[in-house]
N, C-alpha and C positions, 0 to 999 in steps of 0.2 A: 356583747351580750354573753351575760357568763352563765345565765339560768333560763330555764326554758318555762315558759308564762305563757297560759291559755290567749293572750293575745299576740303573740308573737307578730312581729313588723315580716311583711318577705322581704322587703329591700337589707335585713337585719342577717338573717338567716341567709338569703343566698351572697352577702358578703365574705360570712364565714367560710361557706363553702369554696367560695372564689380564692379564699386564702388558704385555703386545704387541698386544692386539684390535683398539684403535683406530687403529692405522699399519698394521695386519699387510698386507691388500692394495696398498694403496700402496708399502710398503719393498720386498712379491713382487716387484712390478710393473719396480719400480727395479732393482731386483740381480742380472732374469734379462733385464733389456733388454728387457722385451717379449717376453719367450720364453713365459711360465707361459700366457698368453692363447694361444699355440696351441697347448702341452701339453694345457689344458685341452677345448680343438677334439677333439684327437688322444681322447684318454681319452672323452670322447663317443662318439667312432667307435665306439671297439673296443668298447664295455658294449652298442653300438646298441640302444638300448631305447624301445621305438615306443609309440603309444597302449595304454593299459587295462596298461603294465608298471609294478610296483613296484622300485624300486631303493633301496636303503642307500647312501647315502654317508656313510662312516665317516671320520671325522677333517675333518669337513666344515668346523670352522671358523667364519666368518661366512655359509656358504653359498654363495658366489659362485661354487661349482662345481658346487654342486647346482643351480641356476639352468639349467646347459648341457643337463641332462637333461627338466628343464620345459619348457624352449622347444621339445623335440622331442617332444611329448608324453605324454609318462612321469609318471606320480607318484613322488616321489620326497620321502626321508624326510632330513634332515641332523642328522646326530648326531656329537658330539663329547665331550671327557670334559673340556675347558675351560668355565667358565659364563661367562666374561668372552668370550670368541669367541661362546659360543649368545648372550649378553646383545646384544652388537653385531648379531649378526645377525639376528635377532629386531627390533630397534631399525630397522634399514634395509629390513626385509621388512613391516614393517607386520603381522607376524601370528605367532600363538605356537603352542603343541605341541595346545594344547587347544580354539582355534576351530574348526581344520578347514577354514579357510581359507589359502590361498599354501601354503607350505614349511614342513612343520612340523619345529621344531628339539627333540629330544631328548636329553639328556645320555646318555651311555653311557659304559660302561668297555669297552674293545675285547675284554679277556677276560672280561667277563660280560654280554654287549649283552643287554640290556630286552627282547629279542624271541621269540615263539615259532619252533620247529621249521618250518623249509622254508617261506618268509612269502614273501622275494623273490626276484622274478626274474633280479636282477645285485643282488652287494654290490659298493661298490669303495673304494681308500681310494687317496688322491692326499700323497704326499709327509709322510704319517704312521706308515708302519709304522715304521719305526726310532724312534719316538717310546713304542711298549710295551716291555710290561716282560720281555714273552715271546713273540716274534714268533711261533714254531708253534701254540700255544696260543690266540693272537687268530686265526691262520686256521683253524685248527679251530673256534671260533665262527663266522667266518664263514661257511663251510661250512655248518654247524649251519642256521644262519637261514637258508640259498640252498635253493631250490628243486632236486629232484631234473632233472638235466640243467642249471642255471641256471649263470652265471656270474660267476666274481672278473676286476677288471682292477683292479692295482696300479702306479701311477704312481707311481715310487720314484728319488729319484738312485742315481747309480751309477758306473760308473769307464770313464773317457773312451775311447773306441776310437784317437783320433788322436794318437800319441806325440808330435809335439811341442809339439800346445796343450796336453796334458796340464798341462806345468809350469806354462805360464803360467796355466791355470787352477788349480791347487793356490796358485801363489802370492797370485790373486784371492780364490779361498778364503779360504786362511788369514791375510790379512794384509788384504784388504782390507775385504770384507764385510763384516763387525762394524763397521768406520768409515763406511760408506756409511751403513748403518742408523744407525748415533747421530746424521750427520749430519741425515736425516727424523725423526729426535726418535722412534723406535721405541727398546726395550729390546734393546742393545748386547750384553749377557750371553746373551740369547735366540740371538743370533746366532755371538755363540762357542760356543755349542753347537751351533748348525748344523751350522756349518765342522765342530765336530770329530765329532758323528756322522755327515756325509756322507765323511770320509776313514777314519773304521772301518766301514763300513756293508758288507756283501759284494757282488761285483760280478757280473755279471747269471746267469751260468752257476748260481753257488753258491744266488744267491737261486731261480732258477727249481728248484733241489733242496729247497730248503726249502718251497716250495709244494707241491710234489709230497709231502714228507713228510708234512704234514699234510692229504693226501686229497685234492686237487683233480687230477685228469687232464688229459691234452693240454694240456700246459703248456708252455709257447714266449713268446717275449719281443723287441719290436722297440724299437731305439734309436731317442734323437729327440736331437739337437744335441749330433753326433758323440760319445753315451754320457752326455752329462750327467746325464740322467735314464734309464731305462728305462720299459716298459710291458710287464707281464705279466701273461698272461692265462691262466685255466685255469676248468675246466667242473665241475660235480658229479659226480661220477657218479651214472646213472639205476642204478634199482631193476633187478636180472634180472627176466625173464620169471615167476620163482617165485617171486619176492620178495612183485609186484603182491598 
């Protein structure tokens, strides 16, 4: 798959990712300059999840973002629906889903996650939702497994605030990216898909209606390197008084 299409297959998409594991943080690292390392700081913030909290990071990858939640004393689960990304990460964490030691990696489908009802304290997915097959449908999952009152934070790209870097970054986008990555010996295809589901992807307004459709409250959204990406954040709703 070299173009990214409102129907996208998952068995299509977490192929590619299978074939990208072994560069995938290296090529991040390269193509956002250095950026993803303080997205990742930033998405910390906002999920703020202190000692004795459980958190979901969904689309987790090799885990290197789920790391940022550990360090701050949180447990924290990383799960993804590539085996080739759990396999790597798993491989550089020294520890599996089943010790019960480090970071456990679990495979998951975003629209059927492994998890019981109201479990965590924050879910969050970094630079994966447009990677499902049915974006309101996976936050309605997410939902699902959050904790009454608990929260989503969504590190998503998204569409540039500053008109004139706009183009030059489209044109980085679309022409360049794919060849930076083949240069580090990453899957080149992987990256044409980026570029092309980051230019159909909705921009931060639309998305924050989308989260709200699918049942998350007080939903609001701040940019980070003038719109590249966003962060959006929205809460559970708690049970009424007569719910309890």
């Amino acid at each position: 798959m070299t173009r990214a299409q409102l129907d996208k297959q998952p068995h299509e998409v977490a192929a590619m990712f299978d074939r990208t594991a072994r560069r995938y943080d290296l090529v991040n690292d390269v193509i956002s300059l250095g950026q993803v390392r303080l997205w990742r700081k930033a998405v910390a913030a906002a999920v703020d999840a202190g000692p004795g909290e459980l958190v979901l990071d969904l689309g987790a990858g090799t885990g290197t973002s789920t790391d940022t939640f550990t360090r701050l004393g949180a447990r924290a689960i990383a799960s993804d629906f590539s085996l080739g990304m759990l396999r790597t990460g798993v491989a550089r964490h020294g520890s599996n889903a089943l010790s019960g030691e480090g970071v456990p990696f679990i495979a998951g489908d975003a629209l059927r996650l492994p998890f019981a009802d109201d479990v965590f304290d924050a879910v969050t997915i970094s630079v994966a939702l447009r990677n499902v097959h049915d974006t309101v449908q996976a936050l309605r999952e997410m939902r699902r497994v959050t904790k009454p009152g608990g929260r989503l934070v969504v590190l998503e790209f998204s569409h540039v605030t500053f008109g004139p870097f706009d183009l030059v970054y489209r044109e980085y986008l679309m022409k360049l990216l794919p060849k930076v990555a083949k240069v580090f010996g990453s899957n080149d295809d992987s990256y044409e898909y980026l570029a092309e589901s980051i230019r159909d992807w909705p921009d931060q307004p639309t998305l924050a209606g989308i989260v709200q459709e699918a049942g998350w409250e007080r939903v609001a959204w701040r940019n980070l390197t003038m719109g590249i990406v966003a962060i959006h954040r929205g809460f559970k709703p708690a049970p009424s008084p007569h719910e309890k």
